[in-house]
MARTI-91524 format. One record per residue: residue in three letters; x, y, z of N, C-alpha, C in turn. Coordinates in steps of 0.02 Angstrom, whole numbers, plus 50000, padded with zeros to 5 digits. Layout:
ALAXYZXYZXYZ...
***
This chain:
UNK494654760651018494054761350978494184758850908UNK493614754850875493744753150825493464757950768UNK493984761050729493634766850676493234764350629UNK493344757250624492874755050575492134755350580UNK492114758350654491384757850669491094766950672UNK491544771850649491284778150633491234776750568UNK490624779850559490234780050476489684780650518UNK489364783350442488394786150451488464792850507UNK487734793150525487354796150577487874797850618UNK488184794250634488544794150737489214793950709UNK489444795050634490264795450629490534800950673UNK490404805050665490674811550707490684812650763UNK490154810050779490134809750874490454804450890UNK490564800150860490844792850862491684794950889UNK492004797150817492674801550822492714805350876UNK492234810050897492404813950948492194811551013UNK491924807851030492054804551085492604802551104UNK492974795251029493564792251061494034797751055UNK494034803951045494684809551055494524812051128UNK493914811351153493794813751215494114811151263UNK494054802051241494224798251289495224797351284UNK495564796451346496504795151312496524788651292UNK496754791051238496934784251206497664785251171UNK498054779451145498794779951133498814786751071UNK499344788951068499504793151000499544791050937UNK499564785850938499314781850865498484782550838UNK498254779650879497554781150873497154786050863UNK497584793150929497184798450903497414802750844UNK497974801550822498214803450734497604799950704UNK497524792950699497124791750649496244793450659UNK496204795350742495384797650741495304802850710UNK496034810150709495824815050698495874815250615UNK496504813950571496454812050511495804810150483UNK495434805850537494784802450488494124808050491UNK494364811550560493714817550554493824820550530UNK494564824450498494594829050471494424826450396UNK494344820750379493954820250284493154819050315UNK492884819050367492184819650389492134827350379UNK492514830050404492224838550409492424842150330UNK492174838450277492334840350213491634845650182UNK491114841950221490414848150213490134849150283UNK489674855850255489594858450324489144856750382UNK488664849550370488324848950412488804845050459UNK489244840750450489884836450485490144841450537UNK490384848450498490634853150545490224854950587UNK489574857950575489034858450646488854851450655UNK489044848150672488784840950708489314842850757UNK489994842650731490614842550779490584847250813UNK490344854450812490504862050829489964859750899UNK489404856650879488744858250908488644850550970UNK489414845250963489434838751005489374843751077UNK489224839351117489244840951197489654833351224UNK489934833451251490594840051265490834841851210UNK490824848651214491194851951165492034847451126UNK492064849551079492604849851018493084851551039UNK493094858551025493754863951016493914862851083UNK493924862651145494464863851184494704855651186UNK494484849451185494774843451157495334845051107UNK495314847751041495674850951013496314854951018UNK496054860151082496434865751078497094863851133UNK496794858251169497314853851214497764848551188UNK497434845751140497904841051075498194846051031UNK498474849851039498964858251003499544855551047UNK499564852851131500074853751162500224846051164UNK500044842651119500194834651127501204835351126UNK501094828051134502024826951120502154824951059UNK501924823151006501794821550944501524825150919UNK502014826750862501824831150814501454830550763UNK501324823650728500664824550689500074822850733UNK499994823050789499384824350835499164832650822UNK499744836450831499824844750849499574846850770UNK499974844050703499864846850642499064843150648UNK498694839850668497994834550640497594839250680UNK497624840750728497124847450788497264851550732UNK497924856950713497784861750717497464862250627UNK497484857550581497134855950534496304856150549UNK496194850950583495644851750621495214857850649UNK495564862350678495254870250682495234872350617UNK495814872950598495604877850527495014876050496UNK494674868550476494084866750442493544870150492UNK493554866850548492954872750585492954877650600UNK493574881850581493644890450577493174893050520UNK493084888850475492894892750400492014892550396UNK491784892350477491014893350504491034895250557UNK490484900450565490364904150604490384902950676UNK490204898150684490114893450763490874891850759UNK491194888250720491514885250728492214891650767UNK492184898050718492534904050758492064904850827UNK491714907550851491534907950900491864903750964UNK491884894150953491914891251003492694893150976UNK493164893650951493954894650941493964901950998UNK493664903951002493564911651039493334908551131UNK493014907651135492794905051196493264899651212UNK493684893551167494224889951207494804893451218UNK494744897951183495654902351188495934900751147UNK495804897251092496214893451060497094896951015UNK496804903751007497494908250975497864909750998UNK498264907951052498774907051095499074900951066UNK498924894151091499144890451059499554889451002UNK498804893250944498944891850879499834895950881UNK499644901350883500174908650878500834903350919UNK500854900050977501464897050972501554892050924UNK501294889450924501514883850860501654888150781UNK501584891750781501764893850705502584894250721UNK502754897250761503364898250780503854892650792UNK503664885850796503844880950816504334878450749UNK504814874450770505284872250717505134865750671UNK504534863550697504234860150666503754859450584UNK503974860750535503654863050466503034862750460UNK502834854350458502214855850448501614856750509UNK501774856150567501534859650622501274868150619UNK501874870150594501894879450578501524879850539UNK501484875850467501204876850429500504876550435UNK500244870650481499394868250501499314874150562UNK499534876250602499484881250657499314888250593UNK499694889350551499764895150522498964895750472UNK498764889450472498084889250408497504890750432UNK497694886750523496914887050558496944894850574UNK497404899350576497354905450581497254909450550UNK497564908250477497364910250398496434908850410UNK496034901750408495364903850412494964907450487UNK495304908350525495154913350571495034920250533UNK495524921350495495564930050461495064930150413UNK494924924950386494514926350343493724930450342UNK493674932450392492874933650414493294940950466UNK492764945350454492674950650513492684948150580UNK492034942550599492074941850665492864936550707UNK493154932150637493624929850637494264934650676UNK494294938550635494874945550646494704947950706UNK494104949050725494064951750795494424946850851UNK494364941150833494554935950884495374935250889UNK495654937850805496394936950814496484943650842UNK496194947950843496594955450873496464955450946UNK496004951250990496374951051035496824948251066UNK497224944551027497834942351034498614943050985UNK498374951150963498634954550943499374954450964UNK499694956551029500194958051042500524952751051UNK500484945551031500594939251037500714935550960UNK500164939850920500224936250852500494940250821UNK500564946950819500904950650768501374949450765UNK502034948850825502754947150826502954940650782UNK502424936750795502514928450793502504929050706UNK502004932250678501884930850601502574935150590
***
């Protein structure tokens, strides 16, 4: 896919399509990098939250890539759509805090560190916290 052709209207769906579709690990570093400066305000984030097919579990499956700035660019990627309401919700319905909670643990810096943020804006909200406590006996050890 050529990124030059996300911009406007259809940038976002644009991006999340070609993450839908496999494409090499080069590419999807630079699709997700480019959505993640798209999801800088919040209508970008409900465009992405609200694509069919869904986002987050695209996402929450690029957590287990073999490349690690694929893994740090997802889990960057949640944290921006953690910090809205929908955007926790669908993190709740993919499962996504499993994942995250292994990767903090991972020996990888800035992986831990992007796993550790999208979870930081998970906490931020009541209904957030509900979603990390049930995976309580998984994340408490890990932090």
């Amino acid at each position: 896919m050529s990124l030059s052709l996300a911009y406007g209207n259809r940038g976002v769906a644009k991006l999340i399509q070609s993450l839908q579709a496999e494409e090499p690990e080069e590419e999807t570093s630079l699709t997700l990098l480019t959505l993640n400066g798209l999801l800088s305000n919040q209508e970008n984030k409900m465009k992405a939250i609200s694509h069919e097919p869904p986002l987050v579990p695209v996402l929450t499956k690029l957590l287990a890539a073999p490349d690690a700035e694929t893994r740090k660019l997802s889990a960057q990627t949640l944290a921006s759509l953690s910090l809205v309401y929908q955007g926790r919700l669908a993190v709740r319905e993919a499962d996504t805090v499993a994942p995250l909670t292994e990767l903090v643990g991972t020996d990888e810096e800035a992986v831990a560190e992007s796993s550790g943020a999208a979870l930081l804006a998970l906490s931020t909200s009541r209904d957030g916290c509900v979603v990390l406590a049930e995976h309580e006996a998984d994340l408490v050890p890990t932090l």
